[in-house]
C-alpha positions in Angstrom: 0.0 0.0 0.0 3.0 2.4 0.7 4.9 1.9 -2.1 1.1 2.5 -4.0 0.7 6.1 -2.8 4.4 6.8 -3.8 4.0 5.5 -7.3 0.7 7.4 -7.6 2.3 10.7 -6.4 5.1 10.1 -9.0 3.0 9.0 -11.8 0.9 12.4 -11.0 3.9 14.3 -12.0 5.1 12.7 -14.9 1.3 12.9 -16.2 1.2 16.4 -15.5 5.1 17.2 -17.4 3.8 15.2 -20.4 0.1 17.0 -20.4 2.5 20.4 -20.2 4.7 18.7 -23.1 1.6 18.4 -25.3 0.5 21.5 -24.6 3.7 23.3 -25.1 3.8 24.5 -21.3 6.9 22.3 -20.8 9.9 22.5 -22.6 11.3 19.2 -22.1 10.5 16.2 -19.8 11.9 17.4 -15.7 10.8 20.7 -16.5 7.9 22.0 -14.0 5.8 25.1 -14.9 3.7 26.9 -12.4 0.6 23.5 -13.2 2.7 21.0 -12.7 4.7 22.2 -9.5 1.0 23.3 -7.7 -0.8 19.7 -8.9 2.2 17.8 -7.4 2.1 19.8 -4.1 -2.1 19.6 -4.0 -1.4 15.8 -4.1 -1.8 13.8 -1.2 1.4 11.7 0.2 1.8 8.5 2.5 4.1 9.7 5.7 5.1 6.4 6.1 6.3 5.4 2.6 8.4 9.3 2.2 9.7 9.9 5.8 13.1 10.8 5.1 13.5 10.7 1.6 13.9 13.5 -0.7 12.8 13.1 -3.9 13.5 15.2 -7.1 11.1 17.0 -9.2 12.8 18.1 -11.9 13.7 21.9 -13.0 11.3 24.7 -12.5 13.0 28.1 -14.1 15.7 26.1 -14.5 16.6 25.5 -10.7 16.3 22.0 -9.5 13.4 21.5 -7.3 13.1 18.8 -4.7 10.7 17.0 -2.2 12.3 16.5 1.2 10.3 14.6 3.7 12.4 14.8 7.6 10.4 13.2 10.5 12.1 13.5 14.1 11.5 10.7 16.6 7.7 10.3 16.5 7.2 9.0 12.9 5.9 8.5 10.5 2.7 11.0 12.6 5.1 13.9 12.2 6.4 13.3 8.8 6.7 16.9 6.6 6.6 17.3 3.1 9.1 20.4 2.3 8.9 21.2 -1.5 12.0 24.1 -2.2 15.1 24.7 -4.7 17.8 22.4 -4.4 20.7 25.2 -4.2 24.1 24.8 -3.2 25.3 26.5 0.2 25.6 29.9 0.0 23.3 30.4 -3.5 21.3 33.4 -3.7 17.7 32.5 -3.8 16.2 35.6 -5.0 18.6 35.6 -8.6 17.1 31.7 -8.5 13.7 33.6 -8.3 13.0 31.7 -5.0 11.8 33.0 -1.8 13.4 32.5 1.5 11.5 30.9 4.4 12.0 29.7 7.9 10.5 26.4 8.2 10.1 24.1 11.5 11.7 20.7 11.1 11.8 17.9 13.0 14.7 17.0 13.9 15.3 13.8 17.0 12.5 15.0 19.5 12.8 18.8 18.7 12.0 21.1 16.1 14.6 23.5 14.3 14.2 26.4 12.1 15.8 26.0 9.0 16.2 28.6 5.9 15.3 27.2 2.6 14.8 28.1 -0.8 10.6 27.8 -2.3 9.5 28.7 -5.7 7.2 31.6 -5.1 4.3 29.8 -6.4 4.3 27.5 -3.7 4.7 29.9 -1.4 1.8 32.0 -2.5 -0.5 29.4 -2.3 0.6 28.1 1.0 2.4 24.7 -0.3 5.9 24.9 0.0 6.1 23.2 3.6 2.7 20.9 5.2 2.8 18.6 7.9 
């Protein structure tokens, strides 16, 4: 059933990059346009199957764009989905045309804040980081 929800969040994506493809939104298969990157992150995802994994999405703008899902001790209940650019250290967001957020994460049996890197659509509509 796990693996299930992960192949269905996958196949969501690549249906959605070849839809874009057909349409002329996307350039080339691993690039995300504003669609694709909002239908991935309106999807739902199994905790269980994605706590701590990170998963890449492809290029949005250009920019790689992952999925990382960190859970601290209690898991797979506080599992979070954190969709952001996957920049090197010390890369300036805004030239990537990112925003920078503060996020919660767990991390062992706290939380920390930690900066990262979201496409501004997500962050607009709320989606860049859900527990």
């Amino acid at each position: 059933m796990r693996n299930h929800h992960a192949k269905q969040l996958m196949a969501v994506v690549l249906l959605t990059l070849v839809a874009g493809a057909c349409t002329g939104q996307a350039a080339t298969p691993g690039t995300l346009d504003d669609a694709a990157l909002l239908a991935y992150a309106k999807q739902p995802w199994d905790k269980a199957t994605l706590m701590h994994t990170t998963v890449p999405l492809g290029r949005y703008h250009g920019v790689p764009v992952v999925a990382e899902f960190p859970c601290g001790d209690v898991c797979p209940q506080y599992t979070q989905r954190i969709i952001h650019f996957d920049l090197p250290e010390g890369a300036d967001c805004a030239a990537a045309g990112g925003v920078e957020r503060e996020v919660l994460v767990p991390m062992a049996i706290a939380m920390r804040t930690k900066r990262f890197c979201f496409p501004r659509v997500l962050v607009d509509a709320g989606l860049h980081a859900v527990r």
